[in-house]
C-alpha positions as CSV (number, residue, x, y, z in Angstrom):
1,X,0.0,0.0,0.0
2,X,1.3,3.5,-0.7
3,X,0.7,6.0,1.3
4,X,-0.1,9.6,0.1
5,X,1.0,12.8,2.0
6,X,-0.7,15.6,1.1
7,X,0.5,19.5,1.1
8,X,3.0,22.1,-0.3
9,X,6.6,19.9,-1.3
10,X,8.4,23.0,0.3
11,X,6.8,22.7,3.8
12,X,6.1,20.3,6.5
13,X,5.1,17.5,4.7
14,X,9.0,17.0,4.7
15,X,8.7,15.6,8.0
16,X,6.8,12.8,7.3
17,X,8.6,12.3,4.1
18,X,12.1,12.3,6.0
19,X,10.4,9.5,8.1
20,X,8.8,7.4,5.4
21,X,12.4,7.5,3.9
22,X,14.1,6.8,6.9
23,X,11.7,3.9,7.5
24,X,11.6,2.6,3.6
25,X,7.9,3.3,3.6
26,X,6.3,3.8,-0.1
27,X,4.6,7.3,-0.2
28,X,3.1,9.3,-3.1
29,X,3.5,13.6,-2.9
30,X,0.1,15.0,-3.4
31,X,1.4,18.1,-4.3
32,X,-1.1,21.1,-2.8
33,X,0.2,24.6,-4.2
34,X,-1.3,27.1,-1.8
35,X,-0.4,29.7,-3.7
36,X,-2.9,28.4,-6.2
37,X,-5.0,28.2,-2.9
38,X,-5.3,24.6,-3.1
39,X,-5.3,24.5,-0.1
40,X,-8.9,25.9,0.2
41,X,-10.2,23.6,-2.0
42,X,-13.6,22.1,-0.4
43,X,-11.4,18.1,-1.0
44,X,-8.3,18.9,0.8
45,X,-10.1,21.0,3.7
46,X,-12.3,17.7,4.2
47,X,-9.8,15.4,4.2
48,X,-7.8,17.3,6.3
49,X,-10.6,18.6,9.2
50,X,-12.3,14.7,9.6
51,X,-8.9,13.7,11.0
52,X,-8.5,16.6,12.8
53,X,-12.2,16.8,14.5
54,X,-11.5,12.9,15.6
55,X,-8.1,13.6,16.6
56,X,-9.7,16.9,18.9
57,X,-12.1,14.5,20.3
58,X,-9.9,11.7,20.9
59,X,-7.6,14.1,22.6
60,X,-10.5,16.0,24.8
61,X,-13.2,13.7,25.5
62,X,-12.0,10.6,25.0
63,X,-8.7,9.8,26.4
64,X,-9.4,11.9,29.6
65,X,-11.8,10.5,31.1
66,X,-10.4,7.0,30.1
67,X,-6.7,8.2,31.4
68,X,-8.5,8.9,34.7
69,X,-10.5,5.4,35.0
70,X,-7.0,3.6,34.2
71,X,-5.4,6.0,37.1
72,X,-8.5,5.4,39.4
73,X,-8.6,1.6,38.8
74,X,-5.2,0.4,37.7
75,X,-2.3,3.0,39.2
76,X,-4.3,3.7,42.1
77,X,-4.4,0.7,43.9
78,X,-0.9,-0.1,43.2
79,X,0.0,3.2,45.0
80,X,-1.9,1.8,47.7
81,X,-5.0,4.7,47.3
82,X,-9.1,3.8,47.2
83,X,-10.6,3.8,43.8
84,X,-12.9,7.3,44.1
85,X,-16.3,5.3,43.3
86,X,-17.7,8.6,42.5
87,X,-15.1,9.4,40.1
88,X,-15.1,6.3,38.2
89,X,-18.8,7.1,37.5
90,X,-18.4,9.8,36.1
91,X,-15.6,9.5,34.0
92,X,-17.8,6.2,32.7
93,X,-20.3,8.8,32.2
94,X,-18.4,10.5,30.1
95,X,-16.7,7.9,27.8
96,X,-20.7,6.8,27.5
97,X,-21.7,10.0,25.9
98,X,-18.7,10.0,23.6
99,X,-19.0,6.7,22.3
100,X,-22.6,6.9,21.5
101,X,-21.4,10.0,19.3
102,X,-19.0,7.2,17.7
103,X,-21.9,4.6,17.5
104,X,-23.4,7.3,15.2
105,X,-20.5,8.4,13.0
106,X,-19.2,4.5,12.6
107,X,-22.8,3.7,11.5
108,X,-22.3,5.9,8.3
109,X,-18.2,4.9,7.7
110,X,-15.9,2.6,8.2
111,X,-13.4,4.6,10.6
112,X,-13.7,7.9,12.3
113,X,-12.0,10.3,9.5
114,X,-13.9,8.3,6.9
115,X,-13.8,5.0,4.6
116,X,-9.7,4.7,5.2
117,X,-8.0,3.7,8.5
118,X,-6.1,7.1,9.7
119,X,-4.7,8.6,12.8
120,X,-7.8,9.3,14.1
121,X,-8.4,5.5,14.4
122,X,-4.3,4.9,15.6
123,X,-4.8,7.1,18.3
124,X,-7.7,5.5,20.0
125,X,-5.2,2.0,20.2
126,X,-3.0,2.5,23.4
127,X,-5.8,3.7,25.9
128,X,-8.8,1.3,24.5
129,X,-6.2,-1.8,24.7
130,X,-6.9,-0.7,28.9
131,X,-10.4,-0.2,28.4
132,X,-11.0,-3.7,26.9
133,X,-8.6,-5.6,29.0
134,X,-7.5,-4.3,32.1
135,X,-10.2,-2.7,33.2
136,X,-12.2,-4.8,32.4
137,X,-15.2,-2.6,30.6
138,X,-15.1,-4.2,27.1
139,X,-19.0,-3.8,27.5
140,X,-18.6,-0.2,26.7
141,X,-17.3,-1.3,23.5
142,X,-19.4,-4.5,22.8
143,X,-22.7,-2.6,23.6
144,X,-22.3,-0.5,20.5
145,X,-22.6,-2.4,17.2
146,X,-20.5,0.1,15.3
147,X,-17.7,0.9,18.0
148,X,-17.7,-3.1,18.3
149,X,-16.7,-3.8,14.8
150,X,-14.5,-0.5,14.8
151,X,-12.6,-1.9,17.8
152,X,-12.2,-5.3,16.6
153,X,-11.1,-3.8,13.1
154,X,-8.4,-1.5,14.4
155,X,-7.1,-3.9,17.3
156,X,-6.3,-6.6,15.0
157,X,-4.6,-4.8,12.9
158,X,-1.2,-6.7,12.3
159,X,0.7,-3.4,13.0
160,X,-1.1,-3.0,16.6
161,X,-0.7,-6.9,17.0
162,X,3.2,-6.3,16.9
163,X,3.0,-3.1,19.2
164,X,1.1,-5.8,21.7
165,X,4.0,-8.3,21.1
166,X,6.7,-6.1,21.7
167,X,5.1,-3.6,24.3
168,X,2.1,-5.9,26.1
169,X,0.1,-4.1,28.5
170,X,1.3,-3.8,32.4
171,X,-1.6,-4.6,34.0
């Protein structure tokens, strides 16, 4: 598979084409020319804001409350503190609300950004892996159709399978 990075060849997209190099990744320049204001066109600006709305919510009402459930139930008790009960319902609360926002967008595509596995979907691996195993609250997954087959899509992944191998969960 080839992977295509998008934006102006004299600008940050060298960054991720220094790393695709340095990792012998295949890649394809999708050359955007914003003097040409290519860069506004209605394509580029929604393939570029889906990831970036997903990423947002991953990032601020996703992995929060999830990061504090794995502190409340997992670090916690191994630093000899009591789970705050009251906490740990709300934080549920929370991760409730969000993924019934992903039950709805999954229902319509594949992954988050759209019909192509992106970052948006990478970045919900590491914290999830916790939700699903560790803690022990796969049902917040399972109860959603969509999410479900999401998970199960993006966490057997061969990529995410050797992450596992080589980096398996604490806990």
């Amino acid at each position: 598979m080839v992977v295509k990075v998008y934006g102006p060849s004299y600008a940050s997209p060298k960054r991720v084409i220094g790393l695709f190099i340095e990792k012998g990744i295949e890649f394809e320049v999708v050359d955007v020319d914003v003097f040409k204001a290519e860069n506004r066109n209605p394509d580029y600006l929604k393939l570029q804001r889906v990831i970036e709305q997903w990423l947002e919510v991953e990032g601020h009402k996703y992995q929060p409350p999830l990061y504090d459930l794995i502190v409340e139930l997992l670090f916690g008790p191994k630093m000899g503190k009591t789970p705050d009960e009251k906490r740990i319902k709300e934080d549920e609360e929370k991760l409730v609300r969000v993924l019934d926002v992903y039950e709805e967008r999954l229902s319509k595509t594949k992954y988050l950004a759209g019909g192509s596995f992106s970052l948006a979907d990478l970045s919900h691996l590491p914290f999830t892996q916790y939700l699903v195993t560790s803690l022990e609250k796969e049902y917040l997954i399972r109860d959603r159709k969509h999410v479900s087959a999401w998970w199960d899509d993006i966490s057997n992944r061969p990529a995410w399978k050797k992450v596992l191998q080589l980096y398996p969960p604490p806990f």
